[in-house]
N, C-alpha and C positions, 0 to 999 in steps of 0.2 A: 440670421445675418451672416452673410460674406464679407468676409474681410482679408487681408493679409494679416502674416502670421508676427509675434514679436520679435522671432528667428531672423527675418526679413528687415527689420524695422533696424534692429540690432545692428547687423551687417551694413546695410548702409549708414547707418550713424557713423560706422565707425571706418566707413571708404570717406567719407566728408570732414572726417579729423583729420585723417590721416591725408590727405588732400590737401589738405588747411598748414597741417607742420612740414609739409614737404615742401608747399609752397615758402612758407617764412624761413624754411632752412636754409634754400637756394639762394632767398635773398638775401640772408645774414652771410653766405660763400661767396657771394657773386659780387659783394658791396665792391671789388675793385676793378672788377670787368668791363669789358668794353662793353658802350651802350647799347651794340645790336644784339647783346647775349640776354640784358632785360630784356628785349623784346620777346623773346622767344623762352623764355623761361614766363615771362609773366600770362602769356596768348596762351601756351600749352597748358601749366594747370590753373590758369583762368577756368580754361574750358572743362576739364576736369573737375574740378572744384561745382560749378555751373550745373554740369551734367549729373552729379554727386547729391547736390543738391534737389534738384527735381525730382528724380529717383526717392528720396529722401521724403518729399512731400507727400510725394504718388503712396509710397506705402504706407505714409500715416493718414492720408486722408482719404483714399478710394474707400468705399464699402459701397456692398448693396442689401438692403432692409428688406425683406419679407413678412407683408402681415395680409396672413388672410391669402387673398388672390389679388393684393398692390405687392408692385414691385416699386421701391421708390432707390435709384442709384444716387450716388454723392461719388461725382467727381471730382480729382483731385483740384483742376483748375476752373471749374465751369459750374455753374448752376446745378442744382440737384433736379432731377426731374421722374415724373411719377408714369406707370404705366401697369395696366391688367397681362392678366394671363388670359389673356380673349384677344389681348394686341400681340403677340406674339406671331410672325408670320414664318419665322422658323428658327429652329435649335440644335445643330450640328455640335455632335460629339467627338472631342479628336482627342486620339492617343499618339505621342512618341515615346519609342524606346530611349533610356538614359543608359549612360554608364550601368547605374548602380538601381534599375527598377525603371519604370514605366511614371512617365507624365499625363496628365490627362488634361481637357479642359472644353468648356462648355461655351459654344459661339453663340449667341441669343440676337437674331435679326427682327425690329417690330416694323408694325406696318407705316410706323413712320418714318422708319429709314435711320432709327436710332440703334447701333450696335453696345453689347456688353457682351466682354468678355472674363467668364470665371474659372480661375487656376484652381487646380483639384491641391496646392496647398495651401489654400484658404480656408477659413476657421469655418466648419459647416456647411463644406462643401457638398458630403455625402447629402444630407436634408436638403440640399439646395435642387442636388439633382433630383431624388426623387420625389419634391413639391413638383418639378417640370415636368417628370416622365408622370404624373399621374391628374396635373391640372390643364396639360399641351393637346389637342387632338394629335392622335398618331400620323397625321399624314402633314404634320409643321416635322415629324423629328427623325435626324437622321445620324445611326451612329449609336443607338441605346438598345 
């Protein structure tokens, strides 16, 4: 199983509180401002707050299951849906360099035109990739 990590889950939690009391701080500062300064304090970390959130979800709810040769993914906002490693039409391997070491992460295109994409720091990443590099024919993968 691929997942995000709790490191992840953690850190957004805690951009959506901190989102949250910065918003109610403003507005406990602002109680004698003029009304265009709600507006624009409430619009910014609305959006903030909004986007914090989503982020928020995506990390607790994306995974992808491996059993066997089913792949079955769970989206954060969308239906779970299942597919083989025979539907696999191709599997691009990209690296960036960071600051502090090297990113990695696994582009998976099926032949239905369903994309999944997995971050090398996800829980069982390594297993992830090489269930691919060893269930994929070689001429789907590029980049391993």
């Amino acid at each position: 199983m691929v997942k995000p990590t709790k490191v992840h889950a953690i850190i957004f939690a805690a951009f959506a509180v901190i989102c949250a009391v910065l918003t109610i701080a403003l507005i406990v500062l602002t109680a004698g401002g003029q009304q265009s300064q709600y507006f624009i304090y409430f619009a910014f970390f609305g959006i903030l707050f909004l986007l914090s959130l989503a982020l928020l979800i995506k990390v607790l709810r994306w995974k992808v299951v491996v059993d066997g040769s089913e792949i079955t993914v769970h989206p954060p906002f969308s239906k779970a849906f299942t597919f083989y490693f025979s539907d696999i039409s191709s599997a691009v391997r990209e690296t960036k360099s960071l600051y502090d070491g090297e990113a990695e992460r696994i582009v998976i295109q099926t032949k239905t035109n369903q994309k999944i994409i997995a971050e090398s720091s996800h829980i069982s990443y390594e297993r992830f990739k090489h269930k691919i590099q060893s269930d994929v024919p070689q001429e789907y993968l590029t980049g391993f």
